[in-house]
C-alpha positions in Angstrom: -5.5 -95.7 -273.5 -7.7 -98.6 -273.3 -11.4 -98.7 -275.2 -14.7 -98.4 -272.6 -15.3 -101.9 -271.8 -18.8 -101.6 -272.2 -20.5 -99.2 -275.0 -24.3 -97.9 -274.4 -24.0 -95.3 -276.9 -26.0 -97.1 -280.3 -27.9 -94.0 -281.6 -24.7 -92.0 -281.9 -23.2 -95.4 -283.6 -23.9 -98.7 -283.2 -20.7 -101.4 -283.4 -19.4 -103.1 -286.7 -21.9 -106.4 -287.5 -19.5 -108.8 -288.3 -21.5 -109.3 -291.6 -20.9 -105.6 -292.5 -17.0 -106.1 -291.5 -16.7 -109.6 -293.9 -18.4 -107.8 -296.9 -16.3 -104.8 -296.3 -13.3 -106.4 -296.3 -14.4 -109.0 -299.4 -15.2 -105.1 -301.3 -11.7 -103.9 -300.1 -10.2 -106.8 -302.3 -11.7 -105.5 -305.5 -10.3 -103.2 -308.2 -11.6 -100.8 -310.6 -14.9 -98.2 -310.9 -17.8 -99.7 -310.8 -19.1 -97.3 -314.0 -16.2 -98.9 -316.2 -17.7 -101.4 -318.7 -14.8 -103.8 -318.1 -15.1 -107.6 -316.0 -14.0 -105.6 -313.0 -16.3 -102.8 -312.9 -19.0 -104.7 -313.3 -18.0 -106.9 -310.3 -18.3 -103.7 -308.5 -21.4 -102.6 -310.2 -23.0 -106.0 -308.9 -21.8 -105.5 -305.7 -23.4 -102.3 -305.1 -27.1 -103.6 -307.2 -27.3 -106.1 -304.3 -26.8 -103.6 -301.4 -29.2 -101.3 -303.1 -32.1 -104.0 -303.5 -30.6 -104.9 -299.2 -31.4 -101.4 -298.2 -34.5 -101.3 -300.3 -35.8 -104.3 -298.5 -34.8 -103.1 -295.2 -36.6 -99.3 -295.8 -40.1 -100.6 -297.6 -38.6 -99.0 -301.0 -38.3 -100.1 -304.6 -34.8 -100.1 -305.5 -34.3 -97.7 -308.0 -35.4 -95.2 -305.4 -32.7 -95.7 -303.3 -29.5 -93.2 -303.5 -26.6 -93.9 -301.6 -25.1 -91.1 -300.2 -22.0 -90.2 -298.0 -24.0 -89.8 -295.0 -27.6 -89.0 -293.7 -26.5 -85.9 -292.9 -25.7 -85.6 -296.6 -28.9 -87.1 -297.7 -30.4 -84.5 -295.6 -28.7 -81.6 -297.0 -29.8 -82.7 -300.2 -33.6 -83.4 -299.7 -34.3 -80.4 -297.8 -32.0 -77.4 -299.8 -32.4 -79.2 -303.1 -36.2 -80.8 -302.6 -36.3 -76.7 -301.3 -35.4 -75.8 -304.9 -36.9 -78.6 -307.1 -40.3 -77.5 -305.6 -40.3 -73.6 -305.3 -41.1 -74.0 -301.4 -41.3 -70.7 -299.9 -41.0 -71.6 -296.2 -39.7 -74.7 -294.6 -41.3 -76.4 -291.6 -39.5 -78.1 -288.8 -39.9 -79.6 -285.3 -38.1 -77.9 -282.3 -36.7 -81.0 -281.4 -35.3 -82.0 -285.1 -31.3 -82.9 -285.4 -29.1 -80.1 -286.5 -28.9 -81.6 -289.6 -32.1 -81.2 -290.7 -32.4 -77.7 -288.8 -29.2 -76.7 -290.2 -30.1 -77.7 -293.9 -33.3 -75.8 -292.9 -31.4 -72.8 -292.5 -29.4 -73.3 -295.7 -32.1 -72.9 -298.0 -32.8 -69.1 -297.2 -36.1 -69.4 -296.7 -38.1 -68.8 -294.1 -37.8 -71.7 -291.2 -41.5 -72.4 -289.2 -40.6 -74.4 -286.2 -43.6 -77.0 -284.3 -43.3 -76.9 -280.9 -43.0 -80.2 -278.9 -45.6 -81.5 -276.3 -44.2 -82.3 -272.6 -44.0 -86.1 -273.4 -41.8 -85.7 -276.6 -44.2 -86.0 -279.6 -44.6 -83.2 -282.0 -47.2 -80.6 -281.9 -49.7 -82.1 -284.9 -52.3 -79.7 -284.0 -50.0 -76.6 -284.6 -48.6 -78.4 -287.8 -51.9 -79.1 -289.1 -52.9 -75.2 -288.4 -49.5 -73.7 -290.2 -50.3 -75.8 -293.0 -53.9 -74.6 -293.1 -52.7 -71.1 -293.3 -49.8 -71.7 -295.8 -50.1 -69.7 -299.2 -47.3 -71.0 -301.2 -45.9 -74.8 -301.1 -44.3 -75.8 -297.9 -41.4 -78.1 -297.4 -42.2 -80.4 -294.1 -38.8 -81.8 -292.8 -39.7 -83.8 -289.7 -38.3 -86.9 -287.5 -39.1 -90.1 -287.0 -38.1 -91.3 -284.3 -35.8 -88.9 -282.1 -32.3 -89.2 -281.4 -31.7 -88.0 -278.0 -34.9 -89.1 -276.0 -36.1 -92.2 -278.6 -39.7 -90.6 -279.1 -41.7 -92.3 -281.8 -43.3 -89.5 -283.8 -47.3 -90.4 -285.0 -46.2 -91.2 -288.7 -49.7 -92.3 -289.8 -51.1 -88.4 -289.2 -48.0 -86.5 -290.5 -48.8 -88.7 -293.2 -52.3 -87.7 -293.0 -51.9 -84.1 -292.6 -49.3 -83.3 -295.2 -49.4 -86.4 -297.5 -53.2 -85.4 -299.9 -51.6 -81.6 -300.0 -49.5 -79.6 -302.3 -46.7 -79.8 -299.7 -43.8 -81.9 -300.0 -42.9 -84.3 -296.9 -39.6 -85.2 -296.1 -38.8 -87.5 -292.8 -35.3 -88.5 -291.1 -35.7 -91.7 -290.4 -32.2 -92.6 -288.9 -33.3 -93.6 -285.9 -36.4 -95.4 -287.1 -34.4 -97.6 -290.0 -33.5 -101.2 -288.5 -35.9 -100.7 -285.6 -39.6 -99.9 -287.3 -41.1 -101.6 -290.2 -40.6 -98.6 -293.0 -42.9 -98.6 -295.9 -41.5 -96.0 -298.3 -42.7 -97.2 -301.5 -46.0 -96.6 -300.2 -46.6 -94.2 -297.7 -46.6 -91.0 -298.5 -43.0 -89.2 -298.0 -41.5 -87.7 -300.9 -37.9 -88.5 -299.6 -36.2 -89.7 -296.4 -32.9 -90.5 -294.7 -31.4 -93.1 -293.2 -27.8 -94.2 -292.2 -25.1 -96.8 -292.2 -23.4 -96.6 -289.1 -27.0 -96.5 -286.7 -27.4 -99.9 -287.8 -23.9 -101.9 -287.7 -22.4 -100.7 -290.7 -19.3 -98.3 -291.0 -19.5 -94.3 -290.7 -19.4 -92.5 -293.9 -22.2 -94.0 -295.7 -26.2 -93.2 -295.4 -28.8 -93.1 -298.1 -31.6 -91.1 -299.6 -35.2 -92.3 -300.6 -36.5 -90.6 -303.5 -40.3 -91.2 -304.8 -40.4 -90.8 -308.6 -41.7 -87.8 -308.8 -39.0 -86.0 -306.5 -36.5 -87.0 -309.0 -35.6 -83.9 -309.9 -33.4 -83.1 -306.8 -29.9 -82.8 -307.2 -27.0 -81.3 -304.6 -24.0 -83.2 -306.4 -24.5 -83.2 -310.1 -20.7 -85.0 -311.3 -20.8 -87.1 -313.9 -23.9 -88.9 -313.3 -23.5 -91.9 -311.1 -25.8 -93.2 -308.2 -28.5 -92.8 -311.6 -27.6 -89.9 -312.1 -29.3 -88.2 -309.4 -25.5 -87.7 -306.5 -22.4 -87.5 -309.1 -18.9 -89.0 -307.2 -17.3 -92.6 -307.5 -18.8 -95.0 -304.9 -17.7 -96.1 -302.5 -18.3 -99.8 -303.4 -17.1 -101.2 -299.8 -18.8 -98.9 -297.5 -21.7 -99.4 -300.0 -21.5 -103.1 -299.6 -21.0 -102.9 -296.0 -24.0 -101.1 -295.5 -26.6 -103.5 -297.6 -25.1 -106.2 -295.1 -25.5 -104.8 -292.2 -29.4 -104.0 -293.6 -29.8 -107.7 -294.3 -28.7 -108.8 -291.0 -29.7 -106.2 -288.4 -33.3 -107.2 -287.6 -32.4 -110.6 -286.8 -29.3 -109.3 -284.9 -31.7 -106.9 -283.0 -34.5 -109.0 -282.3 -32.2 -112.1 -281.0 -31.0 -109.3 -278.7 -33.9 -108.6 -277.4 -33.2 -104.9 -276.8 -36.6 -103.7 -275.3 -36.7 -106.5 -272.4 -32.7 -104.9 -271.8 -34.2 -101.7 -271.7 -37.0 -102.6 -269.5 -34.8 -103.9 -267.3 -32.6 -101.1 -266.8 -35.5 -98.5 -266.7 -36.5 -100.7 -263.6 -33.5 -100.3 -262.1 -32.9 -96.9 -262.0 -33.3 -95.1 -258.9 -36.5 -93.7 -257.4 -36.2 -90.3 -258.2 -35.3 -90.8 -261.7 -37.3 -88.8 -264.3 -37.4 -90.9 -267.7 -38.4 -88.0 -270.6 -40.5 -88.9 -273.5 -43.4 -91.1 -273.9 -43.7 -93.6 -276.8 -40.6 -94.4 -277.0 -38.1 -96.6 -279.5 -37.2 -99.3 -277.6 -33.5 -99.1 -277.9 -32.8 -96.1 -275.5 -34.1 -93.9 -272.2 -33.0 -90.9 -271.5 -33.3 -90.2 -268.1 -32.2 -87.9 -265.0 -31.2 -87.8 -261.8 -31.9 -84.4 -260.0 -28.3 -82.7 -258.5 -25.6 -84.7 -260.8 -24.8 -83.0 -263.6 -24.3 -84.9 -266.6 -20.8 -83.8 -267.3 -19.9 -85.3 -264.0 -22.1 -88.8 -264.3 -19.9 -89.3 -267.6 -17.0 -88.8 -266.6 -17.3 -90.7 -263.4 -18.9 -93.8 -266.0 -16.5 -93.4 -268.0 -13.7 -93.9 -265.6 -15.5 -97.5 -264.6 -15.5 -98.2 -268.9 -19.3 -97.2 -269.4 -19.9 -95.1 -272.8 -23.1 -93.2 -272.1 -23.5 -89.8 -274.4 -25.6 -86.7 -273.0 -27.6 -86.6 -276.2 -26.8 -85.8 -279.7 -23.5 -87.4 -280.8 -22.9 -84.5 -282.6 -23.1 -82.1 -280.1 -22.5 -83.9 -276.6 -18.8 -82.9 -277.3 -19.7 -79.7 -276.3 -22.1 -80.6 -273.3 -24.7 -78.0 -272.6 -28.3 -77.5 -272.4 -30.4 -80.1 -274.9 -32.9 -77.9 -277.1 -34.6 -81.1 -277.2 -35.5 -81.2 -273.2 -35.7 -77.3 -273.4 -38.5 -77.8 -276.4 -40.4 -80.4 -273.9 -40.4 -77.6 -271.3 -37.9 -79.7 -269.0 -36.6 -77.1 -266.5 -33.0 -76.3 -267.4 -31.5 -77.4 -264.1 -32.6 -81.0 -264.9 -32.3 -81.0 -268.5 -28.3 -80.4 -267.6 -28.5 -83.4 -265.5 -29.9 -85.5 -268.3 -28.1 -89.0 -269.5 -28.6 -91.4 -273.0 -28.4 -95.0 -273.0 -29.0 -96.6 -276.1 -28.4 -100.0 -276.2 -28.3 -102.3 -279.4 -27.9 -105.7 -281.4 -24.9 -107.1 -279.4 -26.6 -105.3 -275.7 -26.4 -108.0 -272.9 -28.0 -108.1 -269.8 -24.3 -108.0 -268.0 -24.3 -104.6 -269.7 -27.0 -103.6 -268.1 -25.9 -104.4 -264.7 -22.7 -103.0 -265.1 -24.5 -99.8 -265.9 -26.7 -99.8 -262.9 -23.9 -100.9 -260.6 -21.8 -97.8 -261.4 -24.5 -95.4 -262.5 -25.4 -96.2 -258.5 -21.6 -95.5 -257.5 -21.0 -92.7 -259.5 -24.2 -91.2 -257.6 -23.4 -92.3 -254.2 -19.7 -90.6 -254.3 -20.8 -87.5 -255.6 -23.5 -87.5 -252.5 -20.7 -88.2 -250.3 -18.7 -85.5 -251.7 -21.7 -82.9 -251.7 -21.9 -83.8 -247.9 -18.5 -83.3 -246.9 -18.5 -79.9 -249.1 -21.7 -78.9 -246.8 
């Protein structure tokens, strides 16, 4: 079985940079641990120094408050459950339209779970999270998104950061979609932590990071034997590490020289007439869009017969394709939230991939008309 020919699916992954492969492969040939005291372990140790001070750069942060992690869904876990815990929250607020792995780790604390509603464009009801924090006795933990991952909806950062930022509350944002994309300023905005990920950005699967302000220092989910400063215990991984501060160093120029929001211009204009694009303000990497009467079970598989990689949403859930609780959230009526599509295009996106999606998005469409005629 031959690969798609042409992949439109960044925000689930985007492709290796070939700056992330060379340093991952250069790691590879190193031996040893990098907390061993020895020649070799300290090649490893500088290894992973640079990528932290990459990432850093890259995210707006001071190095030291950078934790690498095996994933954002792990960084995640551990921001919301043990930031949960370091603070004595007694309810945590979400979005409707967060990732399950924030909503998830929402759940695994135990504690209550106060969910924002979502306006019809996308963004996240401020006014309802300004009045729940208004009302809130004890100390909330805020776990919010960024940007989203299934319709690319830029949340308004600078009032989240007004509304929770001169409380008692602690703020926690996933920024996986944001990181390569947005300017981040962690060091001095006003998160207490946040999230971001390797493989959304050209680097390998299996490595993401956690941003920790001084004063949320105190959260822990792995304790081990201290590495990562001591605050996420386990041996690094020193090559997935490396790969990842590469693919930070290089992915802005890599995206800009793409020019990925002219691409999706372009396609957004070529979509046909009754197309309904969901979301306003969005990132502009993807569009998720619909055509009314063809399903997006059957759309995919009919693109990916011609080699187009599209998802349905979430990565993590478009396995499984069913309703989006993103859509449903935006009030999008359930019979053309199931006929919803993603394209998410990234830093080595073409125009030729663009047409190639249009041309059999268009003939995917007309023989499922044809068929629905003859059926009638």
């Amino acid at each position: 079985m031959t690969r798609p020919a042409i992949y439109l699916d960044h925000s689930a992954a985007s492709p290796l940079l070939p700056e992330a492969r060379s340093a991952l492969i250069a790691a590879l040939d190193l031996v040893g641990n990098a907390s061993s005291v020895h020649g070799h372990g300290r090649a490893l140790r500088n290894l992973i120094d640079t990528a932290r001070a990459q990432v850093a750069a890259l995210a707006g942060a001071e190095r030291k408050q950078v934790v690498f992690t095996g994933s954002a869904t792990e960084a995640i876990t551990q921001a919301v459950v043990g930031g949960a815990r370091a603070f004595a929250a007694g309810a945590v607020v979400i979005s409707a339209g967060e990732h399950a792995a924030v909503s998830k780790a929402a759940e695994a604390t135990g504690l209550p779970v106060k969910s924002i509603g979502l306006l019809p464009d996308g963004r996240i009801d401020l006014d309802q999270l300004a009045g729940v924090i208004a009302m809130a006795e004890g100390n909330l933990l805020v776990a919010l998104h960024w940007v989203n991952n299934e319709t690319g909806v830029v949340q308004d950062m600078t009032r989240i950061n007004a509304l929770v930022g001169p409380t008692r509350h602690t703020l926690f944002i996933d920024a996986v979609q944001a990181f390569g994309k947005l300017p981040l300023d962690f060091a001095t905005s006003a998160p207490d932590m946040m999230a971001v990920s390797g493989h959304k950005i050209g680097a390998p699967s299996g490595i993401g990071a956690l941003l920790v302000k001084a004063h949320a220092d105190t959260v822990r989910l792995i304790p081990g034997g201290g590495q990562e400063q001591g605050r996420r215990g386990g041996t690094e991984a020193a090559a997935l590490i490396a790969a990842f501060g590469a693919a930070a160093a290089a992915i802005a120029d890599r995206y800009a020289a793409a020019d990925v929001p002219a691409l999706i211009a372009r396609l957004e204009a070529g979509l046909p007439a009754d197309a309904t694009i969901f979301g306003a303000n969005r990132l502009g990497n993807v569009v998720n869009f619909a055509v009314p009467g063809v399903k997006n079970a059957t759309a995919m598989m009919g693109l990916d017969l011609l080699g187009l990689s599209v998802s349905s949403g979430s990565a993590c859930s478009s396995g499984k394709v069913g309703p989006s609780h993103v859509l449903a959230a935006m009030g999008v009526a359930p019979e053309l939230a199931d006929c919803a599509l993603r394209v998410s295009l990234g830093w080595n996106s073409t125009g030729d991939d663009v047409d190639a999606f249009l041309a059999g998005y268009r003939s995917v469409l007309e023989r499922h008309r044809a068929r629905q005629g003859q059926a009638a």
